[in-house]
C-alpha positions as CSV (number, residue, x, y, z in Angstrom):
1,X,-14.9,25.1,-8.2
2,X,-13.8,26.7,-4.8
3,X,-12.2,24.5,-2.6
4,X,-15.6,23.9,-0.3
5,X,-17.4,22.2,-3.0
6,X,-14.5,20.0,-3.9
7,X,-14.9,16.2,-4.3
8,X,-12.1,14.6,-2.2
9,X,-10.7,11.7,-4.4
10,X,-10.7,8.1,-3.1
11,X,-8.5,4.7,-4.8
12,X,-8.4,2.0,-3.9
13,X,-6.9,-1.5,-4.9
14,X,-7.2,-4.9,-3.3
15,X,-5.1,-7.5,-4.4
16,X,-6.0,-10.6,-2.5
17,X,-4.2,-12.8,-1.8
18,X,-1.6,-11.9,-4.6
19,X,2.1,-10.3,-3.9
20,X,1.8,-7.1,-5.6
21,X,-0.5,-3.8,-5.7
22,X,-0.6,-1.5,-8.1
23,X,-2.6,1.9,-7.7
24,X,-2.4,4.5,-10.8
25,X,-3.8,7.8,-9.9
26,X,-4.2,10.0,-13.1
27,X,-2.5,14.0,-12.8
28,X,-5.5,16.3,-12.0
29,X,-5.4,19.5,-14.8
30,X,-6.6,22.4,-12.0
31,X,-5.1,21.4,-9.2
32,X,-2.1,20.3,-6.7
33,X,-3.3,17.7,-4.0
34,X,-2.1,15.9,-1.0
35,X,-2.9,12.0,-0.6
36,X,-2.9,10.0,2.8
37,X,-1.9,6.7,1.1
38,X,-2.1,3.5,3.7
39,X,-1.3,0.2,2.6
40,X,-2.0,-3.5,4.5
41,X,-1.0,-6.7,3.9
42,X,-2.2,-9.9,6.2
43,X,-0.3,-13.4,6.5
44,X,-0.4,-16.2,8.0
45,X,2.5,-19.1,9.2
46,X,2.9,-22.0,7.4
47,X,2.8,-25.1,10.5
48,X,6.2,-26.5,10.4
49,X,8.4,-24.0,9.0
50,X,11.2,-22.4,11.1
51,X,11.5,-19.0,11.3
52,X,8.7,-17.7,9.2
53,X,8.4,-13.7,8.0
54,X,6.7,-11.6,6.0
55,X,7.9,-8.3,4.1
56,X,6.2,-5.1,2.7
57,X,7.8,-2.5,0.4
58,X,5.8,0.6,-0.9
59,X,7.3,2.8,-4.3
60,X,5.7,6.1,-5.1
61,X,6.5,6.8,-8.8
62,X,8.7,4.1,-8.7
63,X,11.0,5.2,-5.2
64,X,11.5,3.6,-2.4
65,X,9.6,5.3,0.5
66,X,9.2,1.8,3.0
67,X,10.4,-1.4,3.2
68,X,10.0,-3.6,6.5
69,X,10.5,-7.5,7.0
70,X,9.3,-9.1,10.7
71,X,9.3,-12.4,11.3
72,X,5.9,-13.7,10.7
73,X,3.6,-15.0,14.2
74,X,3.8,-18.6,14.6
75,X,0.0,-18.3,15.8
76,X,-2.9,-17.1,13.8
77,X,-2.5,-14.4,11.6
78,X,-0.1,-11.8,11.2
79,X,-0.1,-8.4,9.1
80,X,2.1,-5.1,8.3
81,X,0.7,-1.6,7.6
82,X,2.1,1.6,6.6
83,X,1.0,5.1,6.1
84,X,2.3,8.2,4.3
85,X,1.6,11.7,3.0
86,X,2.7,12.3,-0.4
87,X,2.1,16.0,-2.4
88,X,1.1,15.4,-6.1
89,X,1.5,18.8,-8.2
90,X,-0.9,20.1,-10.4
91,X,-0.3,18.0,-14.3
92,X,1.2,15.0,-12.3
93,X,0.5,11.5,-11.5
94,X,0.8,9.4,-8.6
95,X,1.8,5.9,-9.5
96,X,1.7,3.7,-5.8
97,X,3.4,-0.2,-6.2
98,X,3.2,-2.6,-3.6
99,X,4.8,-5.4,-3.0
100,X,5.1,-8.3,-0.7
101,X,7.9,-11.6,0.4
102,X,6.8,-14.5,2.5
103,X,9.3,-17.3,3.4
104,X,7.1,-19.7,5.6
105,X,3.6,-18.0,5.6
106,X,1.3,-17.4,3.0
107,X,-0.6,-14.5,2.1
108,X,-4.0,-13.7,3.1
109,X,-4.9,-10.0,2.0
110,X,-3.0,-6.9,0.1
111,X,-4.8,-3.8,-0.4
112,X,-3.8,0.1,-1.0
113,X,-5.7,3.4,-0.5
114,X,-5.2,6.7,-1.6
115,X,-7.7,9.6,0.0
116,X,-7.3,12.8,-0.6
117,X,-6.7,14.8,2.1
């Protein structure tokens, strides 16, 4: 297959409202590719707590390419997003985790995409 009549890959996982993410893409056998991976998380603040935040971290293959912790909007909701290239070589995998805190808001959404670029 020539590279005009190749089928872009697209992952995605959505976790809810749950703290953690996990996206396992298996290694292609023919080729090396190149994902745009974005990841999104959405919070809200608890009424009454002081000083509310919210944190994101995202691993690829189990490294630490982002971690940020805001404090978390008093008013409505609230949300932290992050987007990276990542080069995945021909045999190997791309293993995506993330994860989320709270102190003083609860979660609303957590999701992860991987598109092949």
């Amino acid at each position: 297959m020539n590279s005009s009549t190749q089928r872009l890959e697209h992952w995605e996982a959505d976790a809810g409202d749950t703290g953690v993410a996990h996206l396992d893409i298996p290694p292609h056998a023919q080729r090396d590719r190149t994902f745009e991976v974005s990841a999104d998380c959405a919070v809200r603040a608890v009424p009454g707590h002081d000083a509310p935040w919210h944190e994101m971290r995202l691993l690829l293959n189990g490294a630490q390419q982002w971690v940020r912790r805001v404090p978390t909007h008093p008013e409505g909701p609230d949300s932290l997003d992050y987007r990276v290239r990542c080069k995945v070589p021909l045999g190997e995998p791309l293993r995506i985790t993330v994860t989320t805190e709270v102190h003083g808001a609860r979660r609303l959404s957590l999701r992860v995409v991987a598109d092949e670029e």
